[in-house]
N, C-alpha and C positions, 0 to 999 in steps of 0.2 A: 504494500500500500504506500502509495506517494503521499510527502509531506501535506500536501493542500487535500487528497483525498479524504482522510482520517478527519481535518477538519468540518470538510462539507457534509460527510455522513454523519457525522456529532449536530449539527445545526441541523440537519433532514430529523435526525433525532429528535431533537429539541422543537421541530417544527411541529411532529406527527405527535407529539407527546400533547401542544396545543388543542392542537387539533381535536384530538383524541376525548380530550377535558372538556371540550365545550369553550375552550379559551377565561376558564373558570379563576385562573393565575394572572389572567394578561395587563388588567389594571393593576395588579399589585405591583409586576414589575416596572409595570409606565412610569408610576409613582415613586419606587426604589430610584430608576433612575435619573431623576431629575434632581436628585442630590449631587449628579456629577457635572451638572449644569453650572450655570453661572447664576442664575437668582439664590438660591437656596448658603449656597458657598458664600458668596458675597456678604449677604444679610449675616450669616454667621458669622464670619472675619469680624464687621466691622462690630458687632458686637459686643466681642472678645477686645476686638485692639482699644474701640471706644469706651468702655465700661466695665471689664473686668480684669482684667491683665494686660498691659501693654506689652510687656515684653513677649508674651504667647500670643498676642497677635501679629508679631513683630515675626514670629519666625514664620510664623499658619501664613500669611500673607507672602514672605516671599516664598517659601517653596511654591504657593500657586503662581506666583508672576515665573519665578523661575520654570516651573512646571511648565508653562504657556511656551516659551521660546524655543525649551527643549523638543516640547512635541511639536512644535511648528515647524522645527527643523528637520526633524525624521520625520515625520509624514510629504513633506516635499520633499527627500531627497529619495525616500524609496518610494513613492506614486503607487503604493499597490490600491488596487479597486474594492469598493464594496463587496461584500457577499455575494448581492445578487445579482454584480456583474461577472465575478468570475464565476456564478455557476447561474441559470435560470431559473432550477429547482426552486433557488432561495427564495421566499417571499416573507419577506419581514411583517411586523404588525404596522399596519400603514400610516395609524398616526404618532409612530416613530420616526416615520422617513420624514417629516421637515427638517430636523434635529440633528438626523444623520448627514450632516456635508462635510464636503472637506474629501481626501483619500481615510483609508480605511485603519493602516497603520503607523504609529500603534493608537489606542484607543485614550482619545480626548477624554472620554468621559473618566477612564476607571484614572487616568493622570489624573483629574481633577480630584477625584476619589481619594486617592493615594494623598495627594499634597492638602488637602485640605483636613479629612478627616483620620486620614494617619498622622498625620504631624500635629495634630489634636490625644490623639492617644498619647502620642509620645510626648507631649509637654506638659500632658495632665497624666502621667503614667502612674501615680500612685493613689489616681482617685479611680479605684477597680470597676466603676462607673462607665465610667466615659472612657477608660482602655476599652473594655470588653465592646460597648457601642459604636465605637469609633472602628475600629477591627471586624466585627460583623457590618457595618457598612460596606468600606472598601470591597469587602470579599460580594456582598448582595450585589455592588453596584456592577462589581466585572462581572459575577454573574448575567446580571440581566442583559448585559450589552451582546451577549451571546443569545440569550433563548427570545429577548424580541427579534434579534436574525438581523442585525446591523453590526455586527463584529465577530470575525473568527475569532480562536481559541488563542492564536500567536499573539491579535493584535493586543489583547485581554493580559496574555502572558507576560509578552516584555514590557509592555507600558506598567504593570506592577514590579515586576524589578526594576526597571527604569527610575520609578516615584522612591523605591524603597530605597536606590541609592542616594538620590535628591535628598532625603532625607537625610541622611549623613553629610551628603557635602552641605546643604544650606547652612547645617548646624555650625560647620567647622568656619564658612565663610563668613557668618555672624560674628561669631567668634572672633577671629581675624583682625574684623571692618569695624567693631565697638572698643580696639585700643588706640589711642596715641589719635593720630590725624589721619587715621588709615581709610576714615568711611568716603571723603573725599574720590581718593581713589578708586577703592571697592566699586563705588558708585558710577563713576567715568568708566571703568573699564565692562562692569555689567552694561551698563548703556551702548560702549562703543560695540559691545558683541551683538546688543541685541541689533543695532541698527544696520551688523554687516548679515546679518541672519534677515533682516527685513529687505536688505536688494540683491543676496544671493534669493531668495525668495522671487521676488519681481522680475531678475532678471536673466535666472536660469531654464533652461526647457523642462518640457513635458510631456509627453507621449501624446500623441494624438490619433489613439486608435479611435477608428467608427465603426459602427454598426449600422448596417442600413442608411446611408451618407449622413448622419446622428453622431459628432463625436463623443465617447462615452462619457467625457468626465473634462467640465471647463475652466481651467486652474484660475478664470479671471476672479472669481469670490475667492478663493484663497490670500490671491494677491492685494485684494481691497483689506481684507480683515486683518491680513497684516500691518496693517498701519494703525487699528485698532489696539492691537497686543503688544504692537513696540510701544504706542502713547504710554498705556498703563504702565509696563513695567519702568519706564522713565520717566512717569510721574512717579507711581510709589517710591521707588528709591530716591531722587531728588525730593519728595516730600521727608523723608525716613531720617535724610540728615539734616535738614530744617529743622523739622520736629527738637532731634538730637542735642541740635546746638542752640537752638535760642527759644527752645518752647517746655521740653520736659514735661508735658503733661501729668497726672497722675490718674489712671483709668478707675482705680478704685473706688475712690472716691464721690459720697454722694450717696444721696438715699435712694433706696428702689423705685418713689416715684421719680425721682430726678435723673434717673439711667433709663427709664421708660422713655420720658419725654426725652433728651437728648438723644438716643436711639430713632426715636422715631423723626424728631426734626431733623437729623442726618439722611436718613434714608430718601426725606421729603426730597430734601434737597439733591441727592444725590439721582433719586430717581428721573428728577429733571434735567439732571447734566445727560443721562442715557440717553433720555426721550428724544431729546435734540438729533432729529435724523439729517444727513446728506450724503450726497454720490462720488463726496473730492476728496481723495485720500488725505488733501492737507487737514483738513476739516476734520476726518474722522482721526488725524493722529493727535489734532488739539486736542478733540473734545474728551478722549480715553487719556491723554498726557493730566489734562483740567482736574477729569474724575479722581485718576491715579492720586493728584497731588491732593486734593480736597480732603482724601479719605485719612492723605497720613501728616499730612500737614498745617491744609487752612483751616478745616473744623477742630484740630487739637489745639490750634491757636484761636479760635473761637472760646471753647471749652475752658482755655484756662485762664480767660478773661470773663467768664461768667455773664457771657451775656446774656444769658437764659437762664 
């Protein structure tokens, strides 16, 4: 049996086993995976970094910006196709597929997974709580990305070791970037990476096989969103040393109604900086750079002026 075979009868598995149920499972995974989304993640992070712990927001936050560049970069450099293009058998659960773009490997969602709720485990590893939940996430969410039929088993596989190394180096690069005048640095050179990962991105090739004169798969939304993901990750970091040097916030800080209402007027605000839609890459790289900085630097200096 050939490496990709073994895969696609595992997912034919997973399909007829649907099937089979009456699709009695299939919201539950829906739901499972939109934790490896961007809403859910997000709303968490800012949380964490705005109201309970800065410093574990501080790490939960970049393995996902880290996370983002890493898999942006493997997925355009190996182009492999959906499921249910390399096989036709494959038919995913349909209101999965808006979700599923991009190439197929490795798998965006369970990286998100990995870097958000594994690095949640591991900064809260002694509240048996939140290990245990955070580690059965991760594992639900590569699950799912398989039995709704939008991800083989590889892309599942390495994108979990991939995250579970991220995990270790974020930690060590923290580390690193929070002595002496290092974060400066740190931060120039994350930046300068991500930005050469965002025009190797735009201006390397792509396969352009067709089907029926239909080419399968059209790298131009890959290349737009990337100007999304370089914003963020160079606002979060340029926020991070801002933050660092002339704000220090305290996340603790504050009564439970007063972490409500700041949670929520961030969010307001931030959900507005998203909403903000256009078609010009420069546009989209401010408005995720705007976001980026808001989250870790203009609301913590908001916050520690008490304006609210």
């Amino acid at each position: 049996m050939n490496w990709l075979g073994w895969q696609i009868d595992y997912l034919l598995l997973l399909q007829n086993f649907r099937d089979a149920s009456g699709h009695v499972f299939d919201n539950f995974f829906l739901n499972v995976t939109t934790f490896g989304e961007v809403v859910i993640p997000m709303l968490f992070i800012c949380a964490i970094y705005w109201c309970v712990n800065k410093n574990a927001g501080v790490y939960i936050l970049w393995n996902y910006m880290i996370g983002f560049i890493v898999n942006l970069f493997l997925k355009c450099t190996a182009c492999i196709y959906r499921p249910w293009i390399l096989d036709s058998r494959i038919h995913p659960i349909e209101s999965a597929m808006p979700a599923a773009t991009g190439y197929s490997f490795p798998s965006g969602h369970t990286a998100g997974a990995v870097s958000v709720w594994g690095s949640s485990a591991v900064v809260f590893w002694k509240n048996k709580f939140v290990r245990y939940v955070g580690i059965l996430l991760v594992l639900l969410i590569a699950f799912s990305r398989n039995y709704i039929g939008v991800h083989t088993p590889q892309d599942v596989i390495v994108s979990l070791f991939v995250g579970i190394f991220l995990l270790w180096v974020t930690k060590k690069i923290i580390e690193w970037g929070e002595k002496g005048n290092r974060d400066i640095l740190l931060v120039s050179v994350v930046s300068l990476i991500s930005i050469l990962v965002l025009v190797y991105v735009n201006l390397k090739g792509y396969p352009s096989d067709c089907l029926c004169g239909k080419r399968l798969f059209d790298p131009s939304s890959v290349k737009f969103d990337a100007f999304g993901r370089v914003g963020s990750i160079i606002g979060v970091m340029s926020g991070w040393v801002l933050e660092k040097r002339f704000v220090n916030f305290e996340a603790g800080k504050g009564s439970i109604a007063g972490k409500v209402l700041r949670f929520g007027v961030g969010v307001g605000v931030l959900y507005l900086l998203y909403s903000f839609d256009t078609a010009l890459k420069s546009l989209m790289f401010v408005k995720y750079f705007v976001s980026g900085l808001f989250i870790t630097y203009i609301y913590p200096y908001i916050m520690s002026k008490r304006y609210f």
